[in-house]
N, C-alpha and C positions, 0 to 999 in steps of 0.2 A: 083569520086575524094575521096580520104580517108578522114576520117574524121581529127578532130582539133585533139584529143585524140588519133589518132592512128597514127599520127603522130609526136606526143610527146613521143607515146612509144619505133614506131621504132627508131627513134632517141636513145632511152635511151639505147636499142637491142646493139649499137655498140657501145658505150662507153667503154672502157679499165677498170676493175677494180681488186685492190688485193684480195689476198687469203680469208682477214676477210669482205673486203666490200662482195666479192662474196656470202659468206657463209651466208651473213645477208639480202643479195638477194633472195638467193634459199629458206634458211627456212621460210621468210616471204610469197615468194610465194603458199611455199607448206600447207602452214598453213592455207591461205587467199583463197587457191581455189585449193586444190587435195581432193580426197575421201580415206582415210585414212584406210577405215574399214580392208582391208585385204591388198595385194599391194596396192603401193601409187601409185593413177594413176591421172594424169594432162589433164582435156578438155580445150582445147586452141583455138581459133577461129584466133590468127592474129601470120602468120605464121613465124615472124621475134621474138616474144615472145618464141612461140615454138622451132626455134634454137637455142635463147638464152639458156631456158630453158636445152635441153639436151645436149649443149657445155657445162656449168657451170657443171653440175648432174656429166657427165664426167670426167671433171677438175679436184672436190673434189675429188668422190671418187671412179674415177678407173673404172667406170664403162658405160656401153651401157645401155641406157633403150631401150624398144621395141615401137615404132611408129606406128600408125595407123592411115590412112588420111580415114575422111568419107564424106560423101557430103549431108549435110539436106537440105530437102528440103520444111519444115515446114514456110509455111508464106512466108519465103525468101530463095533461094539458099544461101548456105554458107558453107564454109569449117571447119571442126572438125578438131583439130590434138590431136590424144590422146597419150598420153606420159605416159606408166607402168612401174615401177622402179621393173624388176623378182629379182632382187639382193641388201642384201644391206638393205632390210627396215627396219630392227628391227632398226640397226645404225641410218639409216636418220631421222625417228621419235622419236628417242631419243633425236638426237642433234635439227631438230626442237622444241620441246618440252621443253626443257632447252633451249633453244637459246629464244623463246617465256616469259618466266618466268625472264629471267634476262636482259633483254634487255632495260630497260631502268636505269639500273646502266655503259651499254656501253658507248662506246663513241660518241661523235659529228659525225663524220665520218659514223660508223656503224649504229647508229641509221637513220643517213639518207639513209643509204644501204637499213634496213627494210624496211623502206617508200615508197623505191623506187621499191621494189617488191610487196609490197601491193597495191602501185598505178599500177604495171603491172598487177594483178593479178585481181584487182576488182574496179578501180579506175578510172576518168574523168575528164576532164575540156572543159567548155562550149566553142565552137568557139568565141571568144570576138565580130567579124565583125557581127554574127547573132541573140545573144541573151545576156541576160545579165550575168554578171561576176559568175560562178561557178564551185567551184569543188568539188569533193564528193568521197566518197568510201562507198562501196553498201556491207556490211556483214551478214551475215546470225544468228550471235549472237551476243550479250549485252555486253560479257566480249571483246572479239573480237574488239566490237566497239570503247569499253573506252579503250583500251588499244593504238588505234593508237590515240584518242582522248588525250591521256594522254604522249604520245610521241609529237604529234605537240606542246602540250603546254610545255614541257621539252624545245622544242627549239626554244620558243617564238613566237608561229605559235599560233592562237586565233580559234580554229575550235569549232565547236557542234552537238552535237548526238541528233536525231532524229529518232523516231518509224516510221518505214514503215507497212505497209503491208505484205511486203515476206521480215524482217529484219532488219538492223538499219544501217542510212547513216548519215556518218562525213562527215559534209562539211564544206567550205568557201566560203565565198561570196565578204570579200575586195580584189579588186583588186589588190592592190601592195602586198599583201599577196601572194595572188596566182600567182604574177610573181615571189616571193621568192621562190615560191615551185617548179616553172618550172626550175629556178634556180638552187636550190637546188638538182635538178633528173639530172642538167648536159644536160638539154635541151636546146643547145645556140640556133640552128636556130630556135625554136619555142618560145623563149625568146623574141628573134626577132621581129618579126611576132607578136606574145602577145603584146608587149610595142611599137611596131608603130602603133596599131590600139585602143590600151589604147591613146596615145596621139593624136592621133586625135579624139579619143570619146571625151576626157574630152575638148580639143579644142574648138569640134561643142557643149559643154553642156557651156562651160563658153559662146560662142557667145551668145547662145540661153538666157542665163539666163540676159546676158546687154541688150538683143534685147526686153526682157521683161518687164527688170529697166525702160530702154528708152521710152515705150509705155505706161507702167504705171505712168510715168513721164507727158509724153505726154496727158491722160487721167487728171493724177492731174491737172494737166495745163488748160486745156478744163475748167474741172470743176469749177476752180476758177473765169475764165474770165468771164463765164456765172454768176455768184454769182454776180459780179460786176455789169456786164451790169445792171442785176435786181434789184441790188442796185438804184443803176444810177436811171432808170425810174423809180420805186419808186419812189424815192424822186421828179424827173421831174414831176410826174402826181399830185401831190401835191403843187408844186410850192417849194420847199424846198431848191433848189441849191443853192440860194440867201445868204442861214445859213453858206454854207461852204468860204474857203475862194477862192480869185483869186489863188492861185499856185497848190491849191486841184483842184479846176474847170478846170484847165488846163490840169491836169492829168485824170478827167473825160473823158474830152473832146476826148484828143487821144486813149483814153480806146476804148469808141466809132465806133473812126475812124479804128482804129487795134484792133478789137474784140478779138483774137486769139492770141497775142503776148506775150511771155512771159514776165514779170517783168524785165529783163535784158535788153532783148530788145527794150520794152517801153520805159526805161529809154536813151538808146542810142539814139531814136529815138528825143524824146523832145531834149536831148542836143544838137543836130544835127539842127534840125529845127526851135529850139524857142532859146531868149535868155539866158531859167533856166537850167542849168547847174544842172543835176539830177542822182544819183544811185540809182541802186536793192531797198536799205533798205530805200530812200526816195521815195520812186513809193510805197513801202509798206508801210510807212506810212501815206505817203495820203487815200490809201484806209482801212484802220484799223481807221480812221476818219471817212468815207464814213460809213462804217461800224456799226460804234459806235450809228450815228447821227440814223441811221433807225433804231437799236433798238432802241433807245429811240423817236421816233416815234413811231414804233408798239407797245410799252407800253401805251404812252398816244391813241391809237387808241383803245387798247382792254381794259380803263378804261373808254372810253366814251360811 
């Protein structure tokens, strides 16, 4: 099964575009990932890139590149397509070359043409369903790097450059960012696909995060009923109850009875059962007397 990435690009492969989004296609590609030194020759491993690639080269300007399919077999089978432009290069790396330099006084449009070759050319995003939200473009120089760094933020896109090891990777990591840029590359069915597995992450993260409230809840709760109970006997082993009054004693008493219940319920419970007609904040204020009374017991206890 192809990956999340390679099929973000094939997608992007058939997209329809004009003469200046094209040209801002090709030269970011060729800048992003050809060998320049003498012919400009193009290694391409995903072969719907590589037709893109020599329809466009075509388009502009007139010409055949020559194609050559290899097959490595280093670590993993996989296909090479190498794509050498015999004709043509002084022009093509001139206009790459100028096209690279001026490219962020372009337009909206064109700027996200370049993007969208530098994303085919060297660029990722993480499957959402299997790990967490990124995407990156992996370059082999510094200027290279801040330049598409400095184009996402032209178009209010929040990325950051980072030292690798073999070069320097722009990425993203918020998510609704990185649906702008699927977005953005004209990737509807993987927009798709991205934003129904975004909404159901964030879905199963808000359940998780109430399911947490509610336990933590549930713990507070625990906590405090125990505090009572020990109140309570305290004061019992002491003979002390006596001090509080009949409508406090009563709420002891069902304390007791329902160790575990919450203050709401407490309260509903007495209304229900006895004649005192009780709420939340008067169940809490009985025991905030409870309370009171054993401090000032264990004061005079640790004076005597």
């Amino acid at each position: 099964m192809a990956s999340f990435t390679t099929q973000i690009k094939e997608e992007i492969t058939k997209i329809e575009t004009n003469r200046l989004e094209s040209f801002a296609e090709v030269c970011a590609y060729i800048k992003y990932n050809a060998d320049m030194k003498n012919h400009i020759t193009l290694f391409i491993e995903n072969a719907s890139v590589a037709r893109r690639m020599f329809n466009l080269i075509k388009r502009l300007y007139g010409i055949n590149t020559k194609l050559t399919i290899r097959k490595q077999k280093k670590f993993r089978i996989k296909t090479i397509y190498i794509l050498e432009v015999t004709e043509k290069n002084d022009l093509i790396k001139s206009d790459v070359e100028d096209l690279t330099k001026k490219i962020l006084d372009y337009s909206y449009e064109e700027k996200a043409s370049f993007l969208k070759g530098v994303f085919l050319a060297c660029g990722s995003i993480n499957d959402p369903s299997k790990s967490k939200y990124h995407l990156e473009f992996l370059v082999p120089d510094e200027d290279l790097a801040y330049l598409v760094n400095d184009l996402l933020i032209s178009i209010n896109f929040s990325a950051k450059v980072l030292k690798r090891e073999k070069g320097f990777m722009i990425y993203i990591k918020a998510s609704e960012e990185i649906a702008d840029i699927i977005k953005l590359f004209g990737a509807v069915q993987a927009l798709f696909y991205y934003e129904d597995i975004r909404i159901y992450r964030d879905h199963k993260n808000m359940v998780n995060r109430l399911n947490n409230c509610e336990q933590a809840n549930v713990e507070k709760q625990l906590k405090t009923c125990d505090e009572q109970i020990e109140n309570i006997e305290y004061l019992e082993t002491r003979d002390l109850l006596t001090l509080l009054d009949d409508k406090t004693r009563l709420v002891l008493d069902y304390r007791k009875k329902y160790p575990e219940t919450s203050m709401s319920e407490l309260a509903e419970i007495i209304s229900v059962e006895t004649d005192y007609k009780i709420t939340k904040s008067g169940i809490n204020h009985h025991f905030r007397k409870l309370k009171e009374l054993v401090r000032i017991q264990k004061e005079k206890d640790n004076n005597e």
